[in-house]
Structure formats: C-alpha cells, structure tokens
N, C-alpha and C positions, 0 to 999 in steps of 0.2 A: 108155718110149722104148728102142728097141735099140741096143746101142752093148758096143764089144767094150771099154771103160775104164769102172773104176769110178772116173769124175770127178761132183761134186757137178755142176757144171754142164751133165751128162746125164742127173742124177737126173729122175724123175717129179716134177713138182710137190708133191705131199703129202708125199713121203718130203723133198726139199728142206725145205718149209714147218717139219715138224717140229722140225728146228733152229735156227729161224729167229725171231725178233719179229718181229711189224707193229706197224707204231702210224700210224694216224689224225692226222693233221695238218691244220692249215689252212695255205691258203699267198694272196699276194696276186698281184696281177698279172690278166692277162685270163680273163675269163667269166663276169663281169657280176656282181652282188650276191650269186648263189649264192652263188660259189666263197668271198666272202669271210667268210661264216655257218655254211660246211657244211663239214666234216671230210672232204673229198674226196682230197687229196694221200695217199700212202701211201709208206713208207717202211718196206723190208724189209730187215732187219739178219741178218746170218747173224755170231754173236757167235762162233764156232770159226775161222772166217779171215780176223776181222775187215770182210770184204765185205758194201755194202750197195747196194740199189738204190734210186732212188725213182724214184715216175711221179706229177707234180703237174699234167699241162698237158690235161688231160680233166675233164670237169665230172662224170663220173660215177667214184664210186669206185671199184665194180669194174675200171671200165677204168683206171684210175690203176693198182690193186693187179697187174693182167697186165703191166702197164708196168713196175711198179718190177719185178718178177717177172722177165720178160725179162734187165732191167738188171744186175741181183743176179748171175744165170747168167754172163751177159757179162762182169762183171765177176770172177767165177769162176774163168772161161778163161783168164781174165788173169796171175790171182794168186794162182792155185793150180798147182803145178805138180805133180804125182805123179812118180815113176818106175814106166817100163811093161818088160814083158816085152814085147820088140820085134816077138818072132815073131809076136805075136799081133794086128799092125795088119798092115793096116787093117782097124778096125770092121766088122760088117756094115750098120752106120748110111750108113758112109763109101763104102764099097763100092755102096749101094743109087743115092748121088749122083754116083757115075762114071760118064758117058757119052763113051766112045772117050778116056781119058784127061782128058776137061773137069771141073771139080766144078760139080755144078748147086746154088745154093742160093741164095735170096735173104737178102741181111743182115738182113731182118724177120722169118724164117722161122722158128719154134719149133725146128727142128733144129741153126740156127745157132751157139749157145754149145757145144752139144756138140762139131759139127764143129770148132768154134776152140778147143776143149780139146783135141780131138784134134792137131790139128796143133801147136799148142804143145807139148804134153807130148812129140810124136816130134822137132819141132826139139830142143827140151831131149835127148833121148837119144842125137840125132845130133850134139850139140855144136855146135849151131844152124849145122850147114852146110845149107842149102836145097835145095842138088842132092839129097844122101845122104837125104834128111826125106820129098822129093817123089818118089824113086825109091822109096822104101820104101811111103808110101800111094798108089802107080800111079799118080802126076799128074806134071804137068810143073814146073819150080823156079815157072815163071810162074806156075802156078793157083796153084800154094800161096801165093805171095805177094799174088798180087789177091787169095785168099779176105781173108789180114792184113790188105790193105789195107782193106776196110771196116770197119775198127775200129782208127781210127787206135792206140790204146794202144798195140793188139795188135802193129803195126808197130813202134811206137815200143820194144816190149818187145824186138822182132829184132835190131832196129840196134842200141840200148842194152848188150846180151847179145854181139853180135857186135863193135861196140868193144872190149869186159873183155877177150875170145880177141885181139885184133889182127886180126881180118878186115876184109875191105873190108863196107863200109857197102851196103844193098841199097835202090835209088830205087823 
C-alpha cells in the first residue's frame, strides 16, 4: 500500500500480521449451529500497541480474520500516533483520494485506516487545530472532519485532545 507515513495501520497486511497473534475463537449469537461448533470468530492481537481487532459476525473464518484485520488497523489510527516530518504530507496514498479538494474514500475501503492514520498523526503535529491539519493535506476543515467522523473514536479522539489545549469542541 502507498502511503508517504511509516504508520502500522498502512502497513501491507503480512508485514502487519507478523507482529501480530490470531487466535481462533468460538463465539455465540446468530448463524445457526455452525457458528456455535466451529472456530469461526478471529481475534487479531497486535501485542506492541496493545491494539486488537476482532471479526465474529460472519460464518466463515476467513471473512471474520479480513474483519478483525480491518478492525485492528482502525484501531491502529486511533491509538497509535507517530511524529511525522510535516513536509512530507500529504501521502501519495492521500493525494491519489483528492478530487478538487474532496477526500473520496469509503469507511469500508482497505485504504481507510491508513487515510485515518494519516489525518490523525497531521492533527497531532498541528496541535489538533483542523483548519492548519486540512490546509496542510489540501482538504477543507470539513472533509477532514467527515473523513473523523466515520469512525466515531476517531472523533471522539479530536474533541477529547482538543478539550486538554482549551479549544472549542468540533460537532
């Protein structure tokens, strides 16, 4: 995956995986007598940032294991925060999703943790002012926050972070 930050959550899957446990679970709830016989649930543990993902709501494991997989990244974005060398955003990952200032990306999209790593780590460098974060990777304060906003944490990490400074709260 192209991406101008060396964040875990835009690593390649295998290079991720490597530092990472899976472990095989059963879990109860909907999809019928399978689910409750068969090691389907997956739960991916990344034991260096304490970040884990699970995907138990699919009967099939693989699909569970891309689920927790996703999750894990996401959760990544969240709770990993680097210091970057400023000059060097926006990504060419980021850059690729800019259309006349818009960010195109859907919150299911395999690029998406990275993009949310992105913007986190440039809020984080700009002292999570939103104007200064969205001027710097060519968006508007508004995309960057609707990107946030589909990942409530990720929000909740803005406003949380912006409280500690004394700024105003972002709806």
């Amino acid at each position: 995956m192209p991406s101008g930050i060396d964040h875990p959550a835009a690593w390649p899957v295998e290079q991720l995986l490597k530092r990472c446990e899976v472990k095989r679970l059963r879990r109860g709830g909907p999809g019928g007598q399978h689910r409750n016989k068969v090691e389907t649930a997956v739960l991916v543990h990344d034991p260096t940032s304490g970040q884990s993902g699970e995907g138990n709501e699919r009967r099939s494991q693989e699909a569970n294991r891309q689920v927790a997989i996703f999750r894990l990244r996401v959760n990544l974005a969240i709770h990993v925060i680097d210091e970057i060398d400023l000059s060097s955003t926006p990504s060419e990952l980021w850059r690729s999703r800019l259309r006349s200032g818009k960010l195109s990306i859907n919150p299911t999209h395999d690029d998406f943790p990275a993009l949310l790593a992105e913007a986190i780590t440039v809020l984080h460098a700009e002292g999570w002012d939103a104007s200064a974060a969205a001027a710097r990777l060519g968006c508007s304060t508004n995309q960057l926050v609707k990107l946030l906003k589909n990942e409530s944490a990720a929000f909740a990490l803005l406003n949380r972070q912006r409280d500690q400074l004394g700024l105003k709260r972002l709806k």
